[in-house]
N, C-alpha and C positions, 0 to 999 in steps of 0.2 A: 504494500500500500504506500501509493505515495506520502511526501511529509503533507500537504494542506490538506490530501485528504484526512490522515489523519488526526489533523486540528479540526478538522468539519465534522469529523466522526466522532471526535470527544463531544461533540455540542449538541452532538444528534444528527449532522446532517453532513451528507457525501455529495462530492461531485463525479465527473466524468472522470478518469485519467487522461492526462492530456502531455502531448511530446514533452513539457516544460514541465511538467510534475516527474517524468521519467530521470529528465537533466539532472533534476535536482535533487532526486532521491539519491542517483550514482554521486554528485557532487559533497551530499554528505556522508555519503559512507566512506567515501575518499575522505573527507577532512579528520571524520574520526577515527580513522585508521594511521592515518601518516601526521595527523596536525594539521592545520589551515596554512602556515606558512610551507607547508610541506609538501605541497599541491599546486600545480600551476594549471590556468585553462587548459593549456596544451593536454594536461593530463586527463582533464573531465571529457574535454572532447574528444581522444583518444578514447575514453572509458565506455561513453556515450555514441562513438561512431559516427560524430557529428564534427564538421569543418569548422576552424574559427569564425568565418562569417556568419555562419549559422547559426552557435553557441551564442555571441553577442549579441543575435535578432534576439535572444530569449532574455540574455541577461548582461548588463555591464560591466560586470566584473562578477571578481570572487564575493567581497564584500556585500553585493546587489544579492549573491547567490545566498549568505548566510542572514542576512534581514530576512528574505525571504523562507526561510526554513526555521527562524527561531518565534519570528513576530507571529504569526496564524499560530503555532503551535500555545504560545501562551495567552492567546485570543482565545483559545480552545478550551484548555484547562478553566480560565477563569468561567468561563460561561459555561461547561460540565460541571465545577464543580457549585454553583450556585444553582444549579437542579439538582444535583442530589443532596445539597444542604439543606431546601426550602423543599424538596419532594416527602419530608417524613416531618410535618409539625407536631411538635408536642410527644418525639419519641428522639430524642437525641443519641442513643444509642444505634435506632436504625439510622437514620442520618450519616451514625461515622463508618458503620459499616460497609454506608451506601458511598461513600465518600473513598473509603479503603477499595474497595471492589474496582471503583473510577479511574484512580489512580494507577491502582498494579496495573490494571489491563493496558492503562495508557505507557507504562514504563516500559512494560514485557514487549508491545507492540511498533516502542521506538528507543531502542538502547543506544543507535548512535546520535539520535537527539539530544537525548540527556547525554551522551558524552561532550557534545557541541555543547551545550549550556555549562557545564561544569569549568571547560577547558578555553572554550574559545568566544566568550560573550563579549571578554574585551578587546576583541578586534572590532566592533561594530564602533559605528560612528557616535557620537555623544546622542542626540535626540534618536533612532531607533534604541538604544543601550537603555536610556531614558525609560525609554515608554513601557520594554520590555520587564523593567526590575517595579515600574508600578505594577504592569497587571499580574510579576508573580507576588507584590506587597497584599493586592486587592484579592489572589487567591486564598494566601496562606489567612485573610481574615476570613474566609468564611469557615475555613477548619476551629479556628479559633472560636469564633459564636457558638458553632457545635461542641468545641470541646468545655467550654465554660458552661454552656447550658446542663451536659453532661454531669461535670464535675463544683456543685455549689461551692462559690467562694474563691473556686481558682484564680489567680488575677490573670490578666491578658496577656502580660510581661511573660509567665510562666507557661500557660498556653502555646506560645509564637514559641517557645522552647521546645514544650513535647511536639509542634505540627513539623520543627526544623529539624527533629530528629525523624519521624516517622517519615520524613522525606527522603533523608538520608539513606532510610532503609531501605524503602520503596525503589530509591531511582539508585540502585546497587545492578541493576540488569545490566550495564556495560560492562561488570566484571565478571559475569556468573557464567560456568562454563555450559556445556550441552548433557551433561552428565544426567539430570535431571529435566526427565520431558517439562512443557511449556504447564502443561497442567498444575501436575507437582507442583511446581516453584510457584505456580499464582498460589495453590494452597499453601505452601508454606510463608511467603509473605505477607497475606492477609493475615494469615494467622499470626504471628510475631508482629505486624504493626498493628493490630487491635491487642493484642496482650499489653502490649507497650502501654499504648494510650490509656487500657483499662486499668491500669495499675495506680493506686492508693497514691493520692497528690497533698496527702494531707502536712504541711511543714511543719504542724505540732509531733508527729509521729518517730518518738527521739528513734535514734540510729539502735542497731544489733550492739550490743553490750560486747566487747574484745572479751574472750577467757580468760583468765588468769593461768598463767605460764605453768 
């Protein structure tokens, strides 16, 4: 699947595939394999089978290529995950569930994107860089609402903790090898990022007592 379909598909909605959706899926698999300075057009359009003049009909650069591949994607996430935030009212556990489910399938379905995100965000220009670190600021609060509705009292500050972690978890798919089918590993990462989050947030809750020696 292409990357924007993939960002249309988090939100609920696919397009056609089309020549420039092909470009640019080879274009980041390239970048997260070798690095974005590690890749030259020449090489995408070698990849892609496509001449430089052709390449540059689609896109202006490298740079043009990774806007293009990061910004829809996190268009995507935010607006996925504000339907499954506001899709279970008044049941905040379904919610994160619905929220965990959202996400694995979204990370398992594009490991070289979150490897692009992780590695390579700060090649983008200031205003896409910009726009893309609001809409992941505006996603991680809707986990936050869930996870406070969840857990009474938790403050926000601590929330954007546990959502930063369970992200970390989640978007672990660029390292996980084939060992374990695609099924598997959705189960076991939901499972381990809902244990996470369900886990006792209480700060009154003094620490395990050391043994004495």
């Amino acid at each position: 699947m292409a990357v924007e379909q993939q960002a249309r598909g988090a939100a609920g909605t696919t397009r056609r595939r089309s020549r420039r959706d092909e470009i640019l899926e080879i274009a980041v698999g390239l970048f997260a394999q070798r690095g974005y300075h590690g890749v030259s057009m020449d090489d995408i359009g070698a990849a892609a089978g496509v001449t430089g003049p052709a390449l540059y009909h689609h896109f202006a650069g490298k740079e043009a290529m990774l806007v293009a591949a990061l910004v829809p994607v996190s268009e995507g996430l935010l607006a996925g995950g504000k339907e499954r935030a506001a899709g279970r009212p008044g049941d905040p556990r379904g919610a994160l569930e619905s929220l965990i489910d959202f996400h694995v399938e979204f990370a398992l379905a594009n490991p070289a994107v979150i490897a692009l995100h992780l590695h390579e965000l700060d090649r983008l220009p200031d205003e896409p860089r910009r726009r893309i670190r609001r809409l992941q600021r505006m996603y991680v609060e809707e986990w936050v609402t869930v996870l406070t509705a969840l857990h009474p009292g938790l403050p926000d500050g601590a929330a954007r903790v546990l959502a930063h972690a369970a992200f970390g978890l989640m978007n672990s798919t660029p390292f996980l090898g084939g060992e374990v089918d695609r099924r598997r590993r959705a189960e076991l990462l939901r499972g381990a990022t809902l244990a996470a989050l369900l886990a006792p947030t209480d700060p009154t809750t003094p620490p395990d007592t050391p043994h004495a020696p």
